[in-house]
Phi, psi and omega in degrees: 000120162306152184211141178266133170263164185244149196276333179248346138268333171111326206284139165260157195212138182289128139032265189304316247233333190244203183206126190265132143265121186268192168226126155278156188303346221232347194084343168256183197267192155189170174246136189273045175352297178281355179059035187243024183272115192276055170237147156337110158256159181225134167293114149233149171309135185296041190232147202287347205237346135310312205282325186292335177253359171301307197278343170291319183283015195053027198297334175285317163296304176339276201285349143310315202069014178196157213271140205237115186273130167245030173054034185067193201267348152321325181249333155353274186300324175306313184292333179270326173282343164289323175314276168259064154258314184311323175287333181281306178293354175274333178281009174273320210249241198348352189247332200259339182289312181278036188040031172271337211218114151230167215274177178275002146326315173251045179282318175281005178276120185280305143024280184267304186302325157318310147315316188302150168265313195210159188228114155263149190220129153345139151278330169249050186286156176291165164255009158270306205299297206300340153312320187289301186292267181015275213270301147348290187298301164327286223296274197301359190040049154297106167293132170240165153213191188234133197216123161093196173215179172297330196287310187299317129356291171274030162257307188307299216230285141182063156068048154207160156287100186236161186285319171197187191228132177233129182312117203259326208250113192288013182257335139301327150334302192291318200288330191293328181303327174266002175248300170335292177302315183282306152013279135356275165342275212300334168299344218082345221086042146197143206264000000 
């Protein structure tokens, strides 16, 4: 496994563990989500206070050697979090294609509820449903979470409203709970 240093606490870290940012050709930054783009990269811990001092302190230029606009750390952070909502929402909508993913349409097949893994439940769900996904996720011993809104979901996911989507497969699963989470990281605790 590889290892890193974060460019802005200093802690070596796997990889997997850090956020790779590259430079484009163009002067700006990105973030190298799969960490597989073969340009200079600088590390930083998935954390909001690694990332706010990577970007207060010009840490990008330092390790570039030339100045990079990332347009300060408001949009840093705007960009890596855009980064993985896209990535949560592309395993949802690859998973609802393959049946891996059903939307909360299908809460009464016990069945399909019997399967789940993992849960996203709308952040701004009602509270007769979200008692109803609740008490559901408790029965089947579903781990959840709150994630987004409906609008974001039907913007997103796939053009309808839904309350919440829940995971059938547990390696999909993992990858979304762990995109969640650091997320999470990056928030303060909320995703």
């Amino acid at each position: 496994m590889k290892e890193n240093r974060c460019a802005a606490c200093g802690v070596i870290k796997l990889n997997r563990e850090l956020l790779k940012f590259v430079s484009l050709s163009t002067g700006e930054f990105a973030l190298d989500f799969k960490q597989t783009m073969p340009l200079k990269g600088v590390y930083v811990c998935a954390e909001k206070k690694c990332i706010k001092k990577a970007a207060d302190k010009r840490l990008f230029d330092k390790a570039f050697g030339f100045e990079v606009d990332t347009g300060g750390v408001d949009s840093v952070l705007r960009h890596v979090k855009d980064v993985y909502e896209r990535y949560v929402y592309t395993l949802l909508r690859n998973g609802i294609g393959g049946g891996k993913v059903v939307s909360s349409a299908q809460l009464k097949d016990t069945n399909i509820m019997s399967c789940a893994k993992y849960a996203l439940i709308s952040g701004d769900i009602g509270s007769d449903n979200k008692s109803k996904i609740l008490h559901l996720c408790g029965k089947y011993n579903i781990e959840y979470c709150f994630f987004k809104t409906k609008n974001d979901y039907y913007k997103n996911v796939e053009g309808k409203y839904r309350a919440a989507y829940f995971v059938l497969k547990n390696s999909l699963a993992g990858k979304i709970k762990n995109t969640v989470d650091t997320l999470r990281q990056i928030n303060n605790g909320s995703a």
